[in-house]
C-alpha positions, 0 to 999 in steps of 0.5 A: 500500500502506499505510504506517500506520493513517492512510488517506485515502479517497474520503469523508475520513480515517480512523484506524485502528491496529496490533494484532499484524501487522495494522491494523484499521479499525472502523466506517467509513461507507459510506453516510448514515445512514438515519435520519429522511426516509432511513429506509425509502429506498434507501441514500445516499452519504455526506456527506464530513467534514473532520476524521479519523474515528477508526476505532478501536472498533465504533460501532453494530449494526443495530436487533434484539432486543438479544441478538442484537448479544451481543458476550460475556457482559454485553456488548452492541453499542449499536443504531441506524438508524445502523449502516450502516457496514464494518470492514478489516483487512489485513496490516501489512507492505507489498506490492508488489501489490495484495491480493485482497480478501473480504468477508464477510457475516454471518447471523442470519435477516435478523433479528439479527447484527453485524460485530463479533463477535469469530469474524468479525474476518476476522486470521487470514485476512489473516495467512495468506492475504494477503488484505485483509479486509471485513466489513459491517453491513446493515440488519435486520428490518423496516427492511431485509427486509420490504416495505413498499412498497406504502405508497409515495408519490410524495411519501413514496417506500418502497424495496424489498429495502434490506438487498441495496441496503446490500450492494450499496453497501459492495461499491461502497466497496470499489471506490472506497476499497478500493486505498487499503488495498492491496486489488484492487478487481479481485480481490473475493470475497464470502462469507457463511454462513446469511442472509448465505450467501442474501445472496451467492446473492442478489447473483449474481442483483442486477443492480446488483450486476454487476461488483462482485465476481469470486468468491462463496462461500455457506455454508448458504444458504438459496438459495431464500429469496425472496418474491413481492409478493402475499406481501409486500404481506399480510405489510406489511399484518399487519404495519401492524395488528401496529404498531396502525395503519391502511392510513390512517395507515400511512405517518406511524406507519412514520415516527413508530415507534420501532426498539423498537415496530418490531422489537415489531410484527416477532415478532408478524409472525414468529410469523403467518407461522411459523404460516401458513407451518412454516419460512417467514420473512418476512424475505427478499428480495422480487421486485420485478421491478426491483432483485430481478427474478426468483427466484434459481433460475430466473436461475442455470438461466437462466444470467443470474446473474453468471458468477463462480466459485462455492463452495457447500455445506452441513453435514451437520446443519444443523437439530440446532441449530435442534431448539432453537429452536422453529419456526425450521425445520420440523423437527416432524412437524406442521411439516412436514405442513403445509409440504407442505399449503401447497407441494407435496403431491404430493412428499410420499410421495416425500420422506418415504420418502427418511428411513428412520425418519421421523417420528422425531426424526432423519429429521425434523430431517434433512428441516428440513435439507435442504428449507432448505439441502441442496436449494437449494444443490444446485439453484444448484450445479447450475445455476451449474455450466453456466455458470461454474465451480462447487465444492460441499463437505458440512461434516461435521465434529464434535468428540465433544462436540458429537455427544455433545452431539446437534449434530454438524457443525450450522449454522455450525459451519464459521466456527470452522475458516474463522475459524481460531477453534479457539483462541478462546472456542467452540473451546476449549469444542467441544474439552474432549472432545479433538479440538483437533488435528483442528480446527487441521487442519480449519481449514488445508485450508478456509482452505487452499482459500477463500484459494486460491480468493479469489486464483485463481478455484479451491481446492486442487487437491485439490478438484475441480469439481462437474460433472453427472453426477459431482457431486464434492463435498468432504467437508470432515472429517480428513482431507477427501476428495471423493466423488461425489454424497453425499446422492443418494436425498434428493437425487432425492427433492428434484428439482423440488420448488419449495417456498413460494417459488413457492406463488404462480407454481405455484398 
């Protein structure tokens, strides 16, 4: 257990410091920086150093437009390749046993998105759950999700999926250092919401990522994103031409780019596919029939994904946040028209019928929710459920600004309770309508049933399994309740429909 902020691990020492009843380490590596002849390579280990690392203040986040690393207002975290680095926090007070240990994995599209957010600080769960808490900052963008591997050589080797391999690697330091911090490196859960939520239904199906976890809980995972090599080596080829090179000339203009004129050729790419593609992102894991051999939903049916405990849910309205943010998600007529154009036409009259109203706004913003979060989640939900326990939550509660406001329990909503952020920033903005004591009860019961379910495998008793027929789903609101099978007819609707992630496989 540790004694001080002072922690010797496997790579050297780092110095950490007290604030209130935890200590806190920022920005300790967990690999080399992957910089120079290491960009575009898998992540490798750390070279260790001599003198004390000092662990006291967030270094950098990984390269992204600078707005998406916004740490407050005017206040930006510095961006570099070398960013491949993870935060702890854990309770000052000593134990006689190990804690369980989360680690949480951020979202933002595989395209933005850092650490050191303030709502992701990780204290009030170690506070109260007693339970050490990891954080991560992974590789974004072009440099971590688009594949470039076809411009591989023997002698200049481009890896494939290097944000899951950078995952992969900190969940490997926890193993290795995580004792050291009073954690259980037997006792892991991962978690995470949005890209990061695909990021935990990715790892349950990584084969290296086998043994280096107990538990998983994905929050608004877009479980079915995933791409296929013909898809990726024509996107890697736009996205050459994008960067104003040739397939020639490929290899020495990825080496010699700047992150800046990197991430320039990326929106371009961004806004091809966007087009191609309604609801499609480039930027996403790829079948590589080696570290990411299969798509995710065949392995969980197959009941080859790692046979953890699972929760997994979604929030009621996804997609209003997204109705502002244009071509995010297929949320238009016209985006969803041409969605199923180029998937699977034939489940189109099905599904629309599904949404009383449709095409109006609501009905269309419903299905922009449910094709990229609701019926995935069910798809894994339903598959995990055979072969290991399996808990399925629906986030449906809103303060009345924010359904005034036309948002309602939308995407990512749920990390200001979880985070027991209620008292911060955004929950005091989301509550100047009224409603702060239902969030503060809202927070208790989910932190209530992730801690439980980090320390035993299971929530509160309160919240049972899901299990086909049944389908028992917590609806996570004040007060919270479980009902049977909520969202059935879009469900039904939804049955077998494979979506762009299998264009290919069902052409």
């Amino acid at each position: 257990m540790p004694s001080s902020a002072a922690i010797e691990t496997a790579d050297g020492r780092v110095q950490g410091r007290r604030e209130g009843g935890v200590l806190r380490w920022r920005s300790i590596p967990y690999a080399a920086p992957p910089v120079a002849n290491l960009r575009w390579r898998a992540p490798q280990s750390v070279t260790p150093w001599q003198n004390t690392l000092d662990a006291t203040r967030f270094r950098n986040a990984s390269c992204q437009p600078p707005w998406g690393a916004g740490l407050g207002v005017g206040k930006f975290q510095p961006l570099s390749e070398d960013c491949l680095t993870l935060n702890v926090v854990a309770p000052a007070d000593s134990s006689e046993r190990p804690r369980p240990v989360m680690v949480f994995v951020h979202g933002g599209g595989y395209l933005v998105g850092t650490s050191a957010l303030e709502l992701y600080n990780g204290i009030r769960l170690a506070e109260h759950g007693d339970i050490v808490f990891v954080s991560m900052n992974y590789r974004l963008g072009p440099l971590g999700y688009l594949d470039l591997s076809t411009f591989s050589t023997p002698e200049r080797p481009i890896e494939s999926n290097l944000g899951l391999r950078d995952q992969v690697a900190a969940l490997q330091w926890v193993q290795r250092n995580i004792a050291a911090f009073g954690g259980d490196p037997d006792n892991v859960t991962i978690f995470g919401e949005s890209a990061g939520g695909n990021a935990v239904t990715s790892l349950l199906v990584t084969p290296a990522a086998r043994g280096l976890f107990h538990r998983a809980i994905a929050q608004s995972s877009p479980a079915h994103w995933a791409h296929d090599k013909d898809d990726s080596a024509r996107w890697a080829e736009s996205y050459i031409e994008l960067l104003g090179a040739t397939t020639s000339s490929a290899r020495t203009a990825l080496e010699r780019a700047t992150p800046k004129e990197l991430g320039a050729a990326m929106m371009a790419l961004y806004r091809r596919v966007a087009d191609e593609i309604p609801g499609h992102f480039p930027l996403e894991p790829v079948i590589d029939g080696d570290y990411f051999p299969t798509w995710p939903v065949e392995a969980f049916r197959a009941g080859t994904a790692h046979r953890v405990p699972l929760i997994i849910g979604t929030n009621r309205r996804e997609s209003s946040l997204f109705a502002r943010i244009p071509d995010a998600l297929p949320t238009r007529p016209s985006m969803i028209a041409d969605m199923f154009r180029v998937t699977d036409p034939d489940v189109q009259d099905r599904v629309l019928a599904a949404y009383p109203g449709y095409p109006n706004r609501k009905a269309a913003l419903a299905i922009g929710s449910d094709v990229t979060f609701f019926h995935p989640s069910v798809d894994v939900a339903q598959a995990h459920s055979a072969h290991a326990p399996t808990y399925m939550y629906r986030f449906d509660f809103a303060t009345r600004l924010l359904n005034r406001a036309g948002l309602g329990a939308t995407h990512a909503m749920e990390l200001v309770p979880l985070f027991g952020a209620q008292d911060g920033v955004f929950g005091r903005a989301t509550t100047l309508l009224g409603g702060r004591s239902a969030l503060r009860s809202v927070s208790r019961n989910m932190q209530g049933n992730w801690l439980a379910f980090a320390r035993t495998g299971e929530p509160l008793p309160s919240w049972p399994s899901y299990t086909i027929p049944e389908r028992r789903t917590l609806l996570i609101d004040d007060p919270p309740r479980v009902v049977h099978d909520p969202h059935r007819p879009q469900r039904l609707a939804w049955e077998g429909y494979e979506g762009f992630y299998r264009r290919s496989a069902s052409a």
